[in-house]
Residue, then its C-alpha position, 0 to 999 in steps of 0.5 A: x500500500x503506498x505511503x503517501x497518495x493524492x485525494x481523488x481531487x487531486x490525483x489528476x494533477x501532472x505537476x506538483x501545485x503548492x497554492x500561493x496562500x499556503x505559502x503566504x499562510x503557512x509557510x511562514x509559522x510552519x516548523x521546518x521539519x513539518x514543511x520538509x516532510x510535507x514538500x517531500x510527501x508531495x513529491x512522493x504524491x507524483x509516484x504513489x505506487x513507487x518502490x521508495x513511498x515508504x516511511x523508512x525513504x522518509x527517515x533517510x533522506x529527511x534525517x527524521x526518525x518515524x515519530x517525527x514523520x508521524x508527528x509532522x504529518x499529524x500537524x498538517x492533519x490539524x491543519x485540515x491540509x492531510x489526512x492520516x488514514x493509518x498509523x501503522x503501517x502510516x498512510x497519508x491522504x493529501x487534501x486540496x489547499x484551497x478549501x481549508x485556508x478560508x478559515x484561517x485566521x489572518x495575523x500579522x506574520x511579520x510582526x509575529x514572526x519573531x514571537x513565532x519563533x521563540x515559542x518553539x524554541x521555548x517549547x521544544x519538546x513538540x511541534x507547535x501547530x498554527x492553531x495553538x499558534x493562533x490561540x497563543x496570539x488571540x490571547x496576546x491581542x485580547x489582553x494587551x500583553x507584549x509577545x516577549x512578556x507572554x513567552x516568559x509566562x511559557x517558559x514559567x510553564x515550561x520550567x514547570x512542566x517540561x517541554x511537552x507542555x500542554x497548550x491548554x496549561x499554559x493559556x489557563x496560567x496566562x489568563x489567571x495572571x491577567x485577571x489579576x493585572x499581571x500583564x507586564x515584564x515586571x509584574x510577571x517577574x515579581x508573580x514568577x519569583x513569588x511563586x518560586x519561593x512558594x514552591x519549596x512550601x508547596x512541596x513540603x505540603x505535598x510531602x506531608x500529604x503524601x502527595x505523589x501527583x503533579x504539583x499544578x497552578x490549582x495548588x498553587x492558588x491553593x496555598x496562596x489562599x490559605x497564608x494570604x486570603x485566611x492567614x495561616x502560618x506554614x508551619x500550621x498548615x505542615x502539622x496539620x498535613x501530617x496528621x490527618x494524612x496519618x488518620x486518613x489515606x489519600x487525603x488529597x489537597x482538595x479534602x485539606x482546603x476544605x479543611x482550612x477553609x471550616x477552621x478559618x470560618x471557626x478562627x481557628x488559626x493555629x495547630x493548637x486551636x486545631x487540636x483542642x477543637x478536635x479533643x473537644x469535639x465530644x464535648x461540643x456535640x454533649x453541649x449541642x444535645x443539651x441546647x437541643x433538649x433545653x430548646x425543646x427540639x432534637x436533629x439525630x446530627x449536631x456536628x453542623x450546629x457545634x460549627x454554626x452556633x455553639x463556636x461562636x457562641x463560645x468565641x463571643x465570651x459565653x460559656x456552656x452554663x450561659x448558653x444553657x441558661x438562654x436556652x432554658x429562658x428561650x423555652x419559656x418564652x416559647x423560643x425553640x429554634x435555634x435561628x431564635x436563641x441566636x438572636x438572643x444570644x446576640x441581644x445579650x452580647x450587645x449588652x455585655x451579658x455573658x456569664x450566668x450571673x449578669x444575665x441572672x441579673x438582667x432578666x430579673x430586672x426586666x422581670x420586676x420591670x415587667x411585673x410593674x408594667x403589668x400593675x399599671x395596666x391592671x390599675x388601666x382594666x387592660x387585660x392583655x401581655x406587656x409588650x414592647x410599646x409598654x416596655x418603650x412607655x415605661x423607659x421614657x417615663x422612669x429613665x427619660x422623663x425620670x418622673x417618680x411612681x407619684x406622677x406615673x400613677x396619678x397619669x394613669x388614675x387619670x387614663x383609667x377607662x380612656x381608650x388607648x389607656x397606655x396612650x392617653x397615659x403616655x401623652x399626659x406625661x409627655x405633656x407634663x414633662x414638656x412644660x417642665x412639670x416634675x412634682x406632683x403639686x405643679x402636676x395637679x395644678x395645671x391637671x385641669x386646663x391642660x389636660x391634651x386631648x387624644x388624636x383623632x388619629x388613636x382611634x383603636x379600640x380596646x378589644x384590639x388589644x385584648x382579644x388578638x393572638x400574639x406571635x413568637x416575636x411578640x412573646x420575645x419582645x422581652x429582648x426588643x430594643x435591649x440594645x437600648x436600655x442603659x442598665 
């Protein structure tokens, strides 16, 4: 079976035709050994049935070994210019110029003539075919970077890689780098000897990990992430490789960003913070099932809700005791959720309330409060909770107005069987507290004539109050506005 042959398109041709265009097109970006071997097939075109078509003809005179041959006609493949049939034993198609050329992309040959040339010196493990060539341009006219300043990006890759690098490796780079600004000489010299420095801690990771792989830019981010974006120290980082590859097999660089990633999210910095939240792990899950049980709920699983609430509970200053405490008051006050207690653990911490003896305090002071709240509204025939608008009304009048139980009550002897008692209450007082009024005796001289009249705009009437359900926000308006409150 001959070696080389024409297509049917071109079998009828009685002299050898190299299309203008390809000489324009191709030529010029060509590697020499692929325009060697494609001349040459051509000749052998002209005879296909002759005795010396043979890939042993081509190594001699061409000084290539069969590989090459192959490789170079597989270049030409890629440029639609032939057709490998066989590769053992090789056969070759020749196909029309003509038909190929009109999707090609037009470049400026001279002035990437150079640039051409160095990246196959540069990768010379391979031969670079027009297409990589064009993908290689593309980027350099997309993102504005100087040819001589990419080709130090492929030398990076190929240092790194070897000279068989692949094209997609090394565009992956170049565009990581240019989505980070690295576009210039010296920003790619500074990214280049950055990363030689990290290599050597890389590797000592991969060496803690047990990692036998190829080292690529995905761990290289990786790193970067963990010492620049979260902080981690690489001594930490090494401890930590060691021993969970000793636990676990194959732990990979992926399962070890995932962890740094939760430690970081725990502020969990150094190896011994690692360690001590692994020994207390049982401990937190205990704690976790106690806040449950306190809470009134159960999850067959608490791992997720030691990381999301109990830890930061904790890192806010609380201990299991206060933790325990709120969640037996949020039971009370029909708070079983865990979204819930957070809230109130934020509202406690806001105010400096961590420990169990603070927050004994506090509650039973808003409790006193609360239970004289609940007199004055006795004293105003309201039967209903204290809310938050009672709890607003009561901090203006003791804390702002600071108008004594005296006045107080006597506004509300006068607002007993009015509708919006509280309102009418509160209005009186604020009346009183804007003319300067702070003892009873000026109150009740000036009771009569300047007692306000209510808005027409307060026109509830008292069943509203009294007969409406009340949601769980409303039970917890204990806390409501707590961040106000100067205790």
């Amino acid at each position: 079976m001959a070696f080389c042959k024409y297509s049917t398109s071109l079998g009828n041709s009685a002299t050898i035709s190299i299309d203008v265009k390809f000489l324009n097109d191709y030529v010029p970006i060509a590697p020499e050994s692929c325009l060697k071997v494609y001349l040459y097939g051509l000749l052998k075109c002209q005879n296909s049935a002759g005795y010396d078509n043979t890939i042993e003809n081509f190594e001699e005179n061409l000084g290539l070994s069969k590989e090459d041959v192959l490789n170079c006609f597989l270049y030409w493949q890629d440029q639609n210019l032939v057709q490998v049939l066989e590769t053992d034993p090789i056969e070759v198609r020749y196909l029309p110029t003509k038909d190929n050329l009109k999707n090609l992309k037009k470049i400026d040959n001279k002035k990437y003539a150079s640039f051409v040339a160095e990246l196959q010196d540069i990768i010379s493990g391979r031969q670079i075919n027009p297409n990589e060539f064009y993908k290689y341009i593309d980027f350099v006219e997309t993102y504005h970077i100087q040819p001589c300043d990419f080709n130090m990006i492929v030398k990076y890759c190929v240092d790194k890689k070897g000279d068989n690098i692949n094209c997609n490796y090394i565009l992956t780079v170049a565009k990581v780098w240019a989505d980070e600004g690295i576009r210039t000489a010296e920003k790619i010299e500074e990214k280049i000897e950055s990363l030689t420095l990290l290599t050597s801690d890389i590797n000592q990771v991969a060496k803690a990990l047990k990692f036998k792989g190829n080292l690529s830019i995905e761990h290289q981010q990786m790193y970067e992430k963990w010492t620049k974006a979260y902080g981690f120290v690489l001594n930490n980082i090494l401890l930590l490789s060691k021993k969970v590859s000793t636990k676990t097999k194959n732990f990979s660089f992926e399962m070890l960003d995932k962890l740094l990633g939760k430690y970081y999210e725990l502020k969990l910095m150094s190896f011994a913070e690692m360690q001590e939240y692994e020994a207390n792990k049982s401990n937190l899950i205990t704690l976790a099932k106690e806040i449950n049980k306190n809470l009134g709920i159960y999850y067959e699983s608490v791992e997720n809700e030691v990381e999301t609430y109990i830890i930061p509970w904790l890192n806010k200053g609380f201990n299991e005791q206060s933790l325990l405490q709120i969640a037996n008051f949020c039971f009370k006050s029909n708070i079983r959720t865990l979204e819930g207690m957070e809230q109130s653990v934020q509202k406690f911490h806001k105010l400096g309330l961590v420990s169990v003896s603070s927050i004994d305090n506090h509650l039973n002071e808003i409790i006193a409060t609360d239970k004289q709240i609940k007199e004055y509204l006795n004293k105003l025939n309201i039967d209903r909770r204290v809310n938050s608008f009672d709890r607003s009304f009561y901090r203006t009048w003791t804390y702002t107005y600071k108008f004594n139980d005296e006045i107080i009550n006597y506004a509300l002897d006068l607002s007993v069987n009015k509708a919006n008692g509280m309102q009418y209450a509160n209005a009186l007082l604020s009346d009183w507290y804007d003319k300067g009024l702070n003892t009873i005796e000026q109150i009740k001289n000036q009771a009569v004539q300047n007692t306000p009249k209510q808005s027409s705009g307060a026109t509830f009437e008292r069943k509203s109050f009294a007969s409406r359900t009340y949601s769980e926000e409303e039970v917890n308006a204990l806390f409501d506005n707590l961040d106000e409150i100067n205790l």
